[in-house]
C-alpha positions as a Markdown table, in Angstrom:
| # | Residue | x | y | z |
|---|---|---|---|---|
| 1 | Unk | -63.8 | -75.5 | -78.5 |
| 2 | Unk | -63.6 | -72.5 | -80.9 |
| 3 | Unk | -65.0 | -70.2 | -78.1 |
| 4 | Unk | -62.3 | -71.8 | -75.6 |
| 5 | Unk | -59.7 | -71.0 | -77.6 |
| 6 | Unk | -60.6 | -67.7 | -78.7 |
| 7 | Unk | -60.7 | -67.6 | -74.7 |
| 8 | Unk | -57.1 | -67.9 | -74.6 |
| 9 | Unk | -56.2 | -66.1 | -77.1 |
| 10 | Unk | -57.8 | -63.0 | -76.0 |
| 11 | Unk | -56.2 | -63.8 | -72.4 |
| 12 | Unk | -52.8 | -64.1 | -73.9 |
| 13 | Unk | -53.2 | -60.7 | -76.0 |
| 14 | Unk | -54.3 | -59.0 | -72.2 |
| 15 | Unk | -51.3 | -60.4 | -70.8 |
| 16 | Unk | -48.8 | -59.3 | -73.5 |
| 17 | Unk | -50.1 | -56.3 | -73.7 |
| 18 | Unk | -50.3 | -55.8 | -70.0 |
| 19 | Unk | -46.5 | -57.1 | -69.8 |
| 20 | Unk | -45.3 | -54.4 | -72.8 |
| 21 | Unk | -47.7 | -51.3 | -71.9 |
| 22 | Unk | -45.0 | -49.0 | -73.0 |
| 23 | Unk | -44.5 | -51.0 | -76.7 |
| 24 | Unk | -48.7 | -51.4 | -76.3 |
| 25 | Unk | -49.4 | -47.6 | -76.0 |
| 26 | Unk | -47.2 | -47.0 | -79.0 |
| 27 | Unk | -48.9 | -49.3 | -80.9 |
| 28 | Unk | -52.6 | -47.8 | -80.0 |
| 29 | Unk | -51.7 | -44.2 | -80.2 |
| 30 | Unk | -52.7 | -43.8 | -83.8 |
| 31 | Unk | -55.8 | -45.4 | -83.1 |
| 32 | Unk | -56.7 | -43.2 | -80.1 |
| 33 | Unk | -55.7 | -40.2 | -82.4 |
| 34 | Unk | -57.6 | -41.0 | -84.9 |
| 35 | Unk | -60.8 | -41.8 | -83.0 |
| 36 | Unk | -60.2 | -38.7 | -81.0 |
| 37 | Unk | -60.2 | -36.5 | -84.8 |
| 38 | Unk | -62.8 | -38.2 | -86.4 |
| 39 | Unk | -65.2 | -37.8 | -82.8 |
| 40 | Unk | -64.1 | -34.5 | -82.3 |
| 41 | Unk | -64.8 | -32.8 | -85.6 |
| 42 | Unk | -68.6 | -34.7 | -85.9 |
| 43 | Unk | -69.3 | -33.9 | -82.3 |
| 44 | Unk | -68.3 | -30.1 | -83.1 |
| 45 | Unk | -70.4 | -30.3 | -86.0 |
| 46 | Unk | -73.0 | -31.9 | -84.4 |
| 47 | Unk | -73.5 | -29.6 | -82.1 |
| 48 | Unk | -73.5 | -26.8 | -83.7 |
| 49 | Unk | -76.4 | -28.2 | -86.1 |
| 50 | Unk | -78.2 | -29.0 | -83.0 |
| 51 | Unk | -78.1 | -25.2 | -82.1 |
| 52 | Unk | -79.7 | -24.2 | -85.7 |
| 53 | Unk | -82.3 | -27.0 | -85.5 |
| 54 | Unk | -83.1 | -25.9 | -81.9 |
| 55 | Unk | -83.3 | -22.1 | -83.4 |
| 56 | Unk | -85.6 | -22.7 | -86.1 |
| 57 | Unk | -87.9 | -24.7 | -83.8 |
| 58 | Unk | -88.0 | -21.6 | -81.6 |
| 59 | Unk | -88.6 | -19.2 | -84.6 |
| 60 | Unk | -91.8 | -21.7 | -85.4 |
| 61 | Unk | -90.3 | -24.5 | -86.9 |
| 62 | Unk | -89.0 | -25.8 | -91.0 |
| 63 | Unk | -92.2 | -26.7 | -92.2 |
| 64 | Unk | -92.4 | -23.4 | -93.9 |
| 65 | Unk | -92.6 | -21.4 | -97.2 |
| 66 | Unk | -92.1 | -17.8 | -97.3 |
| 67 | Unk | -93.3 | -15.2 | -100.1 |
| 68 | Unk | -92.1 | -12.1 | -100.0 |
| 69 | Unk | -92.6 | -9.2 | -102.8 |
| 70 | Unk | -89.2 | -8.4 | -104.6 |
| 71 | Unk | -88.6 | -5.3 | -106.8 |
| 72 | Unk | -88.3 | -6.1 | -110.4 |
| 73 | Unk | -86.1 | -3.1 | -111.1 |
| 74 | Unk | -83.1 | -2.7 | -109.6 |
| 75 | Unk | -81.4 | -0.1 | -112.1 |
| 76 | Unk | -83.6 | 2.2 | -114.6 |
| 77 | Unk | -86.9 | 2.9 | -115.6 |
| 78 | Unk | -89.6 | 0.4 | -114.7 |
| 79 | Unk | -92.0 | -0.9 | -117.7 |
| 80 | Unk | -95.7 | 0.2 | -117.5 |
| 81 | Unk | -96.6 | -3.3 | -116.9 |
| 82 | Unk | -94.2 | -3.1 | -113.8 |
| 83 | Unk | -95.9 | -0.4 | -112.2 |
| 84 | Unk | -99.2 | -1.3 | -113.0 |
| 85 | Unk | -99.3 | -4.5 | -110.7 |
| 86 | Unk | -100.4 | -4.4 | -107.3 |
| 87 | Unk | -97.8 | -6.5 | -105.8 |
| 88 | Unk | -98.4 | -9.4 | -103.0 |
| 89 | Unk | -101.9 | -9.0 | -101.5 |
| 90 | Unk | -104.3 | -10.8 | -99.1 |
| 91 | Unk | -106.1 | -12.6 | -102.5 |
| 92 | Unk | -102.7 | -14.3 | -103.0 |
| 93 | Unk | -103.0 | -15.9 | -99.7 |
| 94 | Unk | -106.2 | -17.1 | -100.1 |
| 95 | Unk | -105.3 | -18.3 | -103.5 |
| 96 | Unk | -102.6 | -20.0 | -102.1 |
| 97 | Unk | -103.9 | -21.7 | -99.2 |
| 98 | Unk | -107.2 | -22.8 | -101.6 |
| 99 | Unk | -104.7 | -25.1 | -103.7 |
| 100 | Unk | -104.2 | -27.9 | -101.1 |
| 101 | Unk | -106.9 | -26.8 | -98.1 |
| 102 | Unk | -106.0 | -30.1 | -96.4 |
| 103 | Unk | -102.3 | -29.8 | -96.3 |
| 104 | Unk | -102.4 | -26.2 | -95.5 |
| 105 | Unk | -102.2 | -26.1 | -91.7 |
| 106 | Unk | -101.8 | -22.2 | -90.8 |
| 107 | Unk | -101.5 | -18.8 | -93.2 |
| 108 | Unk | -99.6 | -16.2 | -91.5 |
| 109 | Unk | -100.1 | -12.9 | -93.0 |
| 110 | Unk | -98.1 | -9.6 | -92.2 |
| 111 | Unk | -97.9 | -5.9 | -93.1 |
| 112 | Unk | -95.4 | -3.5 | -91.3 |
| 113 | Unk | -95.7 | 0.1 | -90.7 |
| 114 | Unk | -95.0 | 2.8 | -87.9 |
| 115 | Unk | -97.0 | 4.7 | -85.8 |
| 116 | Unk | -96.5 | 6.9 | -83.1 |
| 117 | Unk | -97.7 | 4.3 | -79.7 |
| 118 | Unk | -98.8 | 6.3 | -76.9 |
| 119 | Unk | -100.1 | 5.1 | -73.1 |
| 120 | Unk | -99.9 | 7.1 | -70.1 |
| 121 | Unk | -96.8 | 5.7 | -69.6 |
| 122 | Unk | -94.7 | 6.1 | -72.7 |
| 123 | Unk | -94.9 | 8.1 | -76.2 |
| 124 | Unk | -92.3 | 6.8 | -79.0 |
| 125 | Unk | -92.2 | 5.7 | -82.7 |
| 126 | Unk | -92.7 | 2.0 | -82.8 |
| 127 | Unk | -92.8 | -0.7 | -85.3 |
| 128 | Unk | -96.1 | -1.8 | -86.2 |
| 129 | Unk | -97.4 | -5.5 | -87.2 |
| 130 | Unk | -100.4 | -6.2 | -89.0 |
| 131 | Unk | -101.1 | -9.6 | -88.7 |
| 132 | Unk | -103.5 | -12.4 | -89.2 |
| 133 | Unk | -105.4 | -14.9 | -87.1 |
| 134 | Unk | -102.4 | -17.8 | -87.7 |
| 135 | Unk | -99.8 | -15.3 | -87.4 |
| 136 | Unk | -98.7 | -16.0 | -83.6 |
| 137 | Unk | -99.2 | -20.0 | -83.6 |
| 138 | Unk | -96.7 | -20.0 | -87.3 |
| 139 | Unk | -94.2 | -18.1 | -85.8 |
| 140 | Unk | -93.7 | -20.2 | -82.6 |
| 141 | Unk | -95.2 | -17.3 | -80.1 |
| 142 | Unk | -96.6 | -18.7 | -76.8 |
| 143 | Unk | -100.1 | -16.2 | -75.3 |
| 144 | Unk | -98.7 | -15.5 | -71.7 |
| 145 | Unk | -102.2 | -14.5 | -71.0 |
| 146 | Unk | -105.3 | -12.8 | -72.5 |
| 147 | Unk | -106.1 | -14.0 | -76.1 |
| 148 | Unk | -105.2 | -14.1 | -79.8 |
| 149 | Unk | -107.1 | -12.0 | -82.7 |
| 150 | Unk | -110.3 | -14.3 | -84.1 |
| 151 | Unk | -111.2 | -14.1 | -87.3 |
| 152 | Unk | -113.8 | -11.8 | -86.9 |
| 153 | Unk | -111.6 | -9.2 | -85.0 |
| 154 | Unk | -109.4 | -9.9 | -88.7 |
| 155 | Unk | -112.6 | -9.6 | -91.3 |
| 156 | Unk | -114.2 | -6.5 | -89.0 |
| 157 | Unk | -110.5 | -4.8 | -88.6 |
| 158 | Unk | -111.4 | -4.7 | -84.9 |
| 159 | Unk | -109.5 | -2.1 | -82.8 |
| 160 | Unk | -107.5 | -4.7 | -80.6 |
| 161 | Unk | -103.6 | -5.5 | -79.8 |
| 162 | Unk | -101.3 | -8.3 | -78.4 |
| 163 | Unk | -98.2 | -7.0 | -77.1 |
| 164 | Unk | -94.5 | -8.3 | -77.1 |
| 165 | Unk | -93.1 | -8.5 | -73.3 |
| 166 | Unk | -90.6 | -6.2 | -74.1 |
| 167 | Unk | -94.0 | -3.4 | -75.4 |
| 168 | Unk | -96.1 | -4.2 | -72.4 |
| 169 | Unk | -93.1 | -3.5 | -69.6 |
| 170 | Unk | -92.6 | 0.0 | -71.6 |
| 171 | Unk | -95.6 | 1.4 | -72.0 |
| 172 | Unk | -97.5 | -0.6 | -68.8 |
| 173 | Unk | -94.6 | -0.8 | -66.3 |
| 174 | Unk | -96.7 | -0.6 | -63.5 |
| 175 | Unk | -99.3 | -3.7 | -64.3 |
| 176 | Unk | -100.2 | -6.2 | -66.8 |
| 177 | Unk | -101.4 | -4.9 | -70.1 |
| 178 | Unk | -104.2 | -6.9 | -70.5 |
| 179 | Unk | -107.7 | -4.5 | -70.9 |
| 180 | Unk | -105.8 | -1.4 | -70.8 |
| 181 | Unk | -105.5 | 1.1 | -74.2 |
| 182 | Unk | -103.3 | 2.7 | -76.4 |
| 183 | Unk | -103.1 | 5.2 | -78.8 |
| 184 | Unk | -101.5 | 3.8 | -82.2 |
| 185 | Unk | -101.2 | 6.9 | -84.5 |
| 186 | Unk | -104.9 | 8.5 | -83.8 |
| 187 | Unk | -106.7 | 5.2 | -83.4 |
| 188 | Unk | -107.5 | 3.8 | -80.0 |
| 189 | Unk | -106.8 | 0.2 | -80.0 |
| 190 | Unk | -107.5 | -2.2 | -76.6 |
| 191 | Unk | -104.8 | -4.9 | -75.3 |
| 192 | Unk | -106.4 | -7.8 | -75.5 |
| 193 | Unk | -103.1 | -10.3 | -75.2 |
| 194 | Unk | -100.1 | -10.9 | -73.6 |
| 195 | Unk | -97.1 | -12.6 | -75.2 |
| 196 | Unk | -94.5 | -14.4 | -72.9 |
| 197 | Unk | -90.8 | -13.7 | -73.2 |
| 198 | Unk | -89.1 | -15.0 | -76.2 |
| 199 | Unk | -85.0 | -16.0 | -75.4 |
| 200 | Unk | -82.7 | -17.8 | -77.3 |
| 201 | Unk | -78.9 | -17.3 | -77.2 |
| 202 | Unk | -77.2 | -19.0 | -79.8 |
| 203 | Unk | -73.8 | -19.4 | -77.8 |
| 204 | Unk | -74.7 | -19.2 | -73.9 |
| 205 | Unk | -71.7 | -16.8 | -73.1 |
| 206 | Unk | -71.7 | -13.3 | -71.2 |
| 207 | Unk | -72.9 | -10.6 | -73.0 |
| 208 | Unk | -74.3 | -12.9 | -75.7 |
| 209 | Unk | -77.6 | -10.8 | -77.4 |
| 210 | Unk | -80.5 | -12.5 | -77.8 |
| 211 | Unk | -81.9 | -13.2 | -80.8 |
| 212 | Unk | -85.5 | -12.7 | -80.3 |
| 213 | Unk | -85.8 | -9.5 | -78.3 |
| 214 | Unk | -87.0 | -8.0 | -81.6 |
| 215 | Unk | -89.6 | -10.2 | -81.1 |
| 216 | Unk | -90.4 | -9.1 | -77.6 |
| 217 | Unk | -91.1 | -5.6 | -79.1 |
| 218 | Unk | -93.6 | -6.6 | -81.0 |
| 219 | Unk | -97.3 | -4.6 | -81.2 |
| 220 | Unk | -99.4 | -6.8 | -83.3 |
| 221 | Unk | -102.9 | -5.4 | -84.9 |
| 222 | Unk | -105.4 | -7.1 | -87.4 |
| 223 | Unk | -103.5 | -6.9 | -90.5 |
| 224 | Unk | -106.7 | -5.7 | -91.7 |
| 225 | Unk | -107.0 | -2.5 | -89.7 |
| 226 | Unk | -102.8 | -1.6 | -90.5 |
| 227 | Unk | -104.4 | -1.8 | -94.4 |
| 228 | Unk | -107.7 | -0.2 | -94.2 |
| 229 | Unk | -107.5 | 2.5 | -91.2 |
| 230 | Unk | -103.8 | 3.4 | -91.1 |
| 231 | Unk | -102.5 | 3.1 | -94.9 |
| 232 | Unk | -106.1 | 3.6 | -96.7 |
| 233 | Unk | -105.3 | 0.3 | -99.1 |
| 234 | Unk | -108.3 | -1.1 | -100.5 |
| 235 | Unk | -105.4 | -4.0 | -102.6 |
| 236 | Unk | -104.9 | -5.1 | -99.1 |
| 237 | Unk | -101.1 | -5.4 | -99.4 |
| 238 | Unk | -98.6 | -7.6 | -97.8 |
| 239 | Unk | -95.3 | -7.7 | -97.1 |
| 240 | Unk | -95.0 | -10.9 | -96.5 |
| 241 | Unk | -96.7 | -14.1 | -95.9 |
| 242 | Unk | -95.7 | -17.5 | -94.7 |
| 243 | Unk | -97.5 | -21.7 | -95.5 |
| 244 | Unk | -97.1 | -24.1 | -92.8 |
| 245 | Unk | -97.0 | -26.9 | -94.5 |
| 246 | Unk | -96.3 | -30.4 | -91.8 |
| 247 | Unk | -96.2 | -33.4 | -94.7 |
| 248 | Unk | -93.2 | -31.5 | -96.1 |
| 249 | Unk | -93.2 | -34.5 | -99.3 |
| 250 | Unk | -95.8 | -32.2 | -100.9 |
| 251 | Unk | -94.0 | -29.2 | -100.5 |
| 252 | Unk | -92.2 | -28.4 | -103.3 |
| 253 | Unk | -95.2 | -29.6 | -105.6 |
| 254 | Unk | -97.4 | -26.9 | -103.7 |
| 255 | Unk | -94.7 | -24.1 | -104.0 |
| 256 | Unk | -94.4 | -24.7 | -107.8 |
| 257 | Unk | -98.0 | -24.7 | -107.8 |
| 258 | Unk | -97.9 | -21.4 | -105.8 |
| 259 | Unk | -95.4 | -19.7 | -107.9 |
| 260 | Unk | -97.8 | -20.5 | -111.4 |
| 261 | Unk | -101.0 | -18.8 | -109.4 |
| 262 | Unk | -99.1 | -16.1 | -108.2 |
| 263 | Unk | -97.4 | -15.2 | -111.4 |
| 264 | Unk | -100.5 | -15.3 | -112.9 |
| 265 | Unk | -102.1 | -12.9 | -110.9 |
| 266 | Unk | -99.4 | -10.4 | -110.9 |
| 267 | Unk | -99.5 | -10.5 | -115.0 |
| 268 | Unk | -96.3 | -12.8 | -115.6 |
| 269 | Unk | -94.3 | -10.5 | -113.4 |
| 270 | Unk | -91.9 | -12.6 | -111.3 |
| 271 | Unk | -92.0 | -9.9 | -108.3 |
| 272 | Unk | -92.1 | -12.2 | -105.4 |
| 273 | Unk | -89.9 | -14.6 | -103.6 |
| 274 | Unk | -90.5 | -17.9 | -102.7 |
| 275 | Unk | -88.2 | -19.5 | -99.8 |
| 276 | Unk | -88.8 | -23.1 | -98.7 |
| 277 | Unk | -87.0 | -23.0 | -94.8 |
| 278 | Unk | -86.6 | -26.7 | -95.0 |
| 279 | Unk | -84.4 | -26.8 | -98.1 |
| 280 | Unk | -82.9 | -23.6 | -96.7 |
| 281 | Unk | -82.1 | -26.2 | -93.8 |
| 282 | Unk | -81.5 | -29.1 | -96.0 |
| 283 | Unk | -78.7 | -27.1 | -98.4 |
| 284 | Unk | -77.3 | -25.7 | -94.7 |
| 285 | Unk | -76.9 | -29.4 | -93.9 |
| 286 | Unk | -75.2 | -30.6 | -97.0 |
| 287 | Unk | -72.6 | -27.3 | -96.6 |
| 288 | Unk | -71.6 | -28.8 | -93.2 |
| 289 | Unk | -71.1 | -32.2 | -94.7 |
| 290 | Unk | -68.6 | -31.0 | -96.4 |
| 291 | Unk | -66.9 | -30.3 | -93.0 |
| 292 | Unk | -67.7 | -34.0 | -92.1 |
| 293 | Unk | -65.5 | -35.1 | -94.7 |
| 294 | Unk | -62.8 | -32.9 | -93.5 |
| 295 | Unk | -62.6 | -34.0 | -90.2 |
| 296 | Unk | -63.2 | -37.7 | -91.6 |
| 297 | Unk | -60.0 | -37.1 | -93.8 |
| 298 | Unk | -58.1 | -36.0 | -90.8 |
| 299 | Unk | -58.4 | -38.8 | -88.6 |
| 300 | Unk | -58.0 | -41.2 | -91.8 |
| 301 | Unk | -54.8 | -39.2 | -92.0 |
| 302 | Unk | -54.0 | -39.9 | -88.0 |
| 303 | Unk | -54.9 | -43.6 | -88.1 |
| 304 | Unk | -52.8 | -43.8 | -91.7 |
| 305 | Unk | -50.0 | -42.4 | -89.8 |
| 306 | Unk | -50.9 | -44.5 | -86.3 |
| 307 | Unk | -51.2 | -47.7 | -88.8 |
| 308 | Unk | -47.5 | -47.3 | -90.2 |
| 309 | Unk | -46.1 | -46.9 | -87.5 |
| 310 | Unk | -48.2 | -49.5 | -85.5 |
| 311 | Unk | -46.7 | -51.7 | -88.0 |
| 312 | Unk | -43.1 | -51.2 | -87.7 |
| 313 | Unk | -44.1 | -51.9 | -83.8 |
| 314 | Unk | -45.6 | -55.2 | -84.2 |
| 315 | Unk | -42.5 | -56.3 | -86.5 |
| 316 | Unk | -39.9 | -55.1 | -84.2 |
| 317 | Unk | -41.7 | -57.0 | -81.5 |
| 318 | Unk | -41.9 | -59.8 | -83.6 |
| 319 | Unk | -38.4 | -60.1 | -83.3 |
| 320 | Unk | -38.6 | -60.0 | -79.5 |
| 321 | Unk | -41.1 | -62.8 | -80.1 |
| 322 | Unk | -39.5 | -65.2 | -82.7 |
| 323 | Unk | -38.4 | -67.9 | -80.2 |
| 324 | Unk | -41.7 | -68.1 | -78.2 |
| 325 | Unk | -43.9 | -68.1 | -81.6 |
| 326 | Unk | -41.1 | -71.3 | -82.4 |
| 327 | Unk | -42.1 | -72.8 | -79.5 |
| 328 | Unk | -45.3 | -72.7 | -79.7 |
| 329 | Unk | -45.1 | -74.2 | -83.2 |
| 330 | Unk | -43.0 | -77.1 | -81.2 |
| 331 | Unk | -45.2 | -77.5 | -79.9 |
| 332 | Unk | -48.6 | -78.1 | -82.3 |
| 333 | Unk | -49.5 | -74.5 | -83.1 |
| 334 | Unk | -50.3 | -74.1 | -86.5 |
| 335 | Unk | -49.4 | -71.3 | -88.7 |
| 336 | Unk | -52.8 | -70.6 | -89.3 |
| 337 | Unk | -53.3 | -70.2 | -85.0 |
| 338 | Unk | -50.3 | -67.8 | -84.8 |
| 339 | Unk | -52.0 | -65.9 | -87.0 |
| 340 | Unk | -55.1 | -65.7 | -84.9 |
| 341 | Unk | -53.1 | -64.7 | -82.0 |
| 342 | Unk | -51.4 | -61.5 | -83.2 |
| 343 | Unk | -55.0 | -60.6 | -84.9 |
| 344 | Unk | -56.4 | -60.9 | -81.3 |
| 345 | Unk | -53.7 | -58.8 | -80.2 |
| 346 | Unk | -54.1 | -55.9 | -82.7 |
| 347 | Unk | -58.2 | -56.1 | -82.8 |
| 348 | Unk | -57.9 | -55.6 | -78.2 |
| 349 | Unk | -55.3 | -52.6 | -79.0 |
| 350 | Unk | -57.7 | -51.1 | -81.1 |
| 351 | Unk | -60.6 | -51.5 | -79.0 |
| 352 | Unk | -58.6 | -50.6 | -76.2 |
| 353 | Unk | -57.1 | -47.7 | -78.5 |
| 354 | Unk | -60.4 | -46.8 | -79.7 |
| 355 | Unk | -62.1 | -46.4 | -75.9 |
| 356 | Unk | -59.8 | -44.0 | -75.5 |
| 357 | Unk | -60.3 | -42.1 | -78.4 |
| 358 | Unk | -63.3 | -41.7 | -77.8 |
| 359 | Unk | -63.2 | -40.0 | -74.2 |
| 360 | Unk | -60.5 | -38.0 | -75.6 |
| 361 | Unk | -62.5 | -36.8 | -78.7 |
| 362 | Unk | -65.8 | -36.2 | -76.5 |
| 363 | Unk | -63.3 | -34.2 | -73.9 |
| 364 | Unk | -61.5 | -32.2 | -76.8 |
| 365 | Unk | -65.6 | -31.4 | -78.1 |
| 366 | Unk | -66.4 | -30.9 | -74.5 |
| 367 | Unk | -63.7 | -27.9 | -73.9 |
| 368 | Unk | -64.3 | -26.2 | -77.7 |
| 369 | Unk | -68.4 | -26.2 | -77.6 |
| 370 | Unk | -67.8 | -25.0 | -73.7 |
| 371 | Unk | -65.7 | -21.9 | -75.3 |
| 372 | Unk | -67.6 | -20.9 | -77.7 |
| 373 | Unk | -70.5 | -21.4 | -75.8 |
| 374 | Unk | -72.5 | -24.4 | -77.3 |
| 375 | Unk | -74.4 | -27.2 | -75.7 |
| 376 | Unk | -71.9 | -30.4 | -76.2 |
| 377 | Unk | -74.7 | -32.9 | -79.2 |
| 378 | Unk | -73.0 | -35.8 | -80.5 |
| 379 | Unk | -75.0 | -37.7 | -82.9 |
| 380 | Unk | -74.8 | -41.9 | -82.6 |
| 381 | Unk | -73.8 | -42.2 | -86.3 |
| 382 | Unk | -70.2 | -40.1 | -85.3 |
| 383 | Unk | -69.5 | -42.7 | -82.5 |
| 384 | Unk | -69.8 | -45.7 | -85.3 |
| 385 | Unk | -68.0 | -44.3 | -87.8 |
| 386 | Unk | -64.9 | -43.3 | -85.6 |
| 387 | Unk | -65.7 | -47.2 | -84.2 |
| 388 | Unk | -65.5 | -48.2 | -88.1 |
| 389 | Unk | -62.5 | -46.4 | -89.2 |
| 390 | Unk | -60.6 | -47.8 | -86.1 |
| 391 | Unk | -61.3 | -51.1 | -86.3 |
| 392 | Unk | -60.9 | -51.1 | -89.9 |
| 393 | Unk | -57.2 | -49.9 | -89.4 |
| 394 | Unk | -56.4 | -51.8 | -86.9 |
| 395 | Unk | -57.2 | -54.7 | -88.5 |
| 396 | Unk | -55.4 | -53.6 | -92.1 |
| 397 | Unk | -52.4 | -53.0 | -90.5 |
| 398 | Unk | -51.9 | -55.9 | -88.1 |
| 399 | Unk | -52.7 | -58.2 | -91.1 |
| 400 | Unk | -49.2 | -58.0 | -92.3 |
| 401 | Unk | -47.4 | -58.9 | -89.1 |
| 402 | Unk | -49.5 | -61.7 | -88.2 |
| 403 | Unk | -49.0 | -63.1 | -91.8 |
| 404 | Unk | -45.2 | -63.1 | -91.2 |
| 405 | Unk | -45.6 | -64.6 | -87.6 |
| 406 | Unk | -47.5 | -67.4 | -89.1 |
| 407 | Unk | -44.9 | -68.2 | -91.8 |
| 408 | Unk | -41.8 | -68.4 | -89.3 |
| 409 | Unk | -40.2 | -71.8 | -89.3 |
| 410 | Unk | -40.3 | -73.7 | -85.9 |
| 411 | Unk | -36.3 | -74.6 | -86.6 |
| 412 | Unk | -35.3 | -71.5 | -87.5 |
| 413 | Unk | -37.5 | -69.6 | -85.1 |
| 414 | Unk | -36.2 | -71.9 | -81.8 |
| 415 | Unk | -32.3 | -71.8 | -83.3 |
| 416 | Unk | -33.0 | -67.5 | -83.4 |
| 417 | Unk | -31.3 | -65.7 | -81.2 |
């Protein structure tokens, strides 16, 4: 019986509103607003975290923790004990990747220089990378052919390259790479890999860069021959090396473990910096929750707004309606069903209201991630809490109306005019 008559009540609320559309749109345009905002501002930010999720992936992914040297001196004299330390260095890493062997899953190493490249081809100043057997797989490069450095080519500081796409088509434009030689400085170094072609554009819209063609210029030796052959550095220096670290719950107990053993070896000097990319990620995050709550507040604001006047609706209608609630008190309605009736009425309207809110919001997000050149992401979470705020307004502000429906007196109701 209770599903029968909920039956008819949900019938009668389709036909009144059907019969009113005018008064009925009225009533549901806060709602649709408000779905509309709150939708609209999630799916933005959404998507626009979906693009910096899908970035960092490319660069290699977030399970990662950076060291890089840092001056201690930015103004005056350095202290003896400043200049007598060695800075970041190849033992480090090792050091480092000793601490938690099993958790450890790649050691990327690099040291930078420049050297004049030469084929027969090309002859121009170029970048250098030194790098180490992990170096490609942590940064998220894929081998288009040919293959990466071992570790032997590393510990013998073998005379062998890989080459960015962008390096092979300049100085092999004729043919692939792979086998050939060239001159880096005075050393004589053979091509023994191929990397494919790195793109990502962060906004797909005409003459949008993209953000890894330094990437694609890459010349990548044994970071070992870079220190040894080209620089002469017995320390083995780095400029910077990078943890992969998957189980990212034992992360920040490695990198404070890190920062004591390389503090120690660098005699107390605090000359390197430590950057964990998932809490760079993580504090990026919370920054654009902040934005959440803005565009939350704003479609509170339009439903607060759609509520009031929604309300001032349903009692003018009311009025309209006094004679046949009276009747149907005549007629055995209780107070109590009236009041069912007009909270089946509000709760379709905002259903109703809220379906299209929500193909207004994912149109508004549509059209502004289409201009500035984002894929459209929206997250399930933003569909049920623009479903939660509407609903939750819709059925504040019909609560007030029904409850003065359900009060009228059948006399005084039938004898209204």
């Amino acid at each position: 019986m209770g599903t029968g008559a909920f039956k008819e009540r949900l019938l009668d609320a389709w036909l009144e509103i059907r019969d009113n559309l005018g008064r009925s749109t009225l009533q549901a345009l806060g709602v649709m607003l408000g779905v509309a905002s709150v939708l609209g501002g999630f799916s933005i930010s959404d998507s626009q975290r979906k693009r910096s999720d899908e970035l960092y992936v490319r660069m290699g992914g977030m399970d990662k923790l950076n060291v890089q040297p840092k001056p201690l001196v930015s103004d005056g004299a350095p202290t003896a004990l400043v200049q007598a330390n060695i800075g970041l260095r190849t033992q480090d890493g090792e050091e480092g990747r000793a601490l938690k062997p099993d958790e450890v899953e790649g050691l990327s190493v690099q040291k930078n220089a420049r050297a004049r490249v030469r084929s027969e081809f090309a002859d121009q100043d170029r970048g250098i990378k030194g790098i180490g057997a992990d170096y490609l797989a942590v940064e998220g490069f894929d081998l288009k052919e040919g293959r990466l450095f071992s570790m032997a080519d590393v510990e013998s500081a073998a005379p062998v390259a890989i080459l960015g796409s962008e390096a092979e088509a300049t100085f092999f434009p004729t043919g692939s790479a792979l086998g050939q030689t060239i001159r880096v400085g005075d050393i004589p170094v053979k091509v023994v890999g191929v990397l494919r072609e790195r793109v990502f554009r962060f906004r797909n819209q005409p003459g949008q860069g993209n953000i890894f063609a330094r990437f694609n210029k890459l010349i990548a030796l044994p970071a070992t021959l870079v220190q040894r052959r080209m620089q002469g550095d017995g320390y083995q220096r780095l400029d910077r090396m990078t943890f992969r670290i998957p189980n990212m719950d034992v992360m920040e107990a490695f990198s404070k473990e890190l920062g004591a053993v390389l503090k120690a070896n660098h005699r107390q000097q605090d000359d390197f910096r430590l950057d964990d990319v998932a809490a760079r990620v993580r504090k990026r995050r919370s920054q654009g929750d902040v934005y959440n709550i803005i565009f939350m507040l704003s479609g509170v604001l339009a439903l607060l707004g759609g509520g009031l006047v929604n309300v001032n609706i349903q009692m003018a209608s009311l009025k309209e309606r006094v004679r046949e609630v009276g009747v149907k008190m005549a007629l055995g309605a209780s107070g109590r069903e009236v009041f069912k009736e007009f909270m089946t009425e509000a709760l379709l309207l905002t259903i109703l209201g809220s379906l299209v809110g929500v193909v207004l919001g994912v149109g508004f997000s549509w059209f502004i991630t289409w201009f500035i050149g984002v894929p459209l992401h929206v997250e399930p979470a933003s569909f049920i809490w623009a479903y939660l705020l509407a609903s939750a307004f819709g059925v504040v502000f019909a609560l007030f109306p029904a409850w003065k429906a359900s009060r009228l007196s059948p006399m005084e109701a039938l004898r209204y005019e």
